[in-house]
N, C-alpha and C positions, 0 to 999 in steps of 0.2 A: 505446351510444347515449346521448349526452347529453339531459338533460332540462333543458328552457328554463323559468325561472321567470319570470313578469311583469315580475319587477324589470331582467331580462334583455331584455327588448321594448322595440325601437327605436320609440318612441312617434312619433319626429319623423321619421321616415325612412318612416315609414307614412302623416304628414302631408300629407310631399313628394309621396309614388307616388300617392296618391288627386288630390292640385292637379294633378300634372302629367297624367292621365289625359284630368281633366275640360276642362283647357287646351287640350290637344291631339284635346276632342274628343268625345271616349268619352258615350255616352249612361249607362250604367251598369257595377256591378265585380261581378267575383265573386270572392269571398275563401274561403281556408281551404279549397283543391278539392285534389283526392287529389294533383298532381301539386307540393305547396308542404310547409310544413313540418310541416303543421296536425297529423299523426299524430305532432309530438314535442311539443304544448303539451298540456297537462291543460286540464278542463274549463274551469275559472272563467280559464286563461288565450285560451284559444279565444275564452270569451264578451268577455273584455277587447279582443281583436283587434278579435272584430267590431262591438262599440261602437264602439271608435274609428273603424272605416272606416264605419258606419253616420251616429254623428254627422258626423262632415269629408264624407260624401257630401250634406248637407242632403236636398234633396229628390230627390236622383237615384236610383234604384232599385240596391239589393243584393243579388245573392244569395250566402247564405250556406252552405259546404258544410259536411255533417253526416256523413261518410261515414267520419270516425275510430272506431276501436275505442273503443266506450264510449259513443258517443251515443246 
């Protein structure tokens, strides 16, 4: 298993899926759930994920899953 460093995180490709969500609609996101990749990022880059979709969600509601080994 590969292990994803931050510096490895499509910053802007996560920009895109969160605009086109809210584009298209979506009242709110849920990031980092058991069925994505979130069991191959370490902590501090988990938390970096969800930053980014927490801030580009401005006031739309998050939830954020916690369900990795180790939280």
């Amino acid at each position: 298993m590969r292990v994803i460093h931050r510096s490895d995180i499509d910053f802007l490709s996560i920009d895109r899926m969160v605009d086109f969500y809210f584009e298209v609609g979506c009242d709110g996101l849920t990031v980092l759930g058991v069925l994505g990749e979130s069991n191959k990022l370490d902590p501090a880059e988990a938390l970096a994920v969800a930053e980014r979709v927490i801030k580009r969600a401005k006031d739309k509601p998050v939830i954020v899953g916690v369900s990795s080994p180790g939280f």
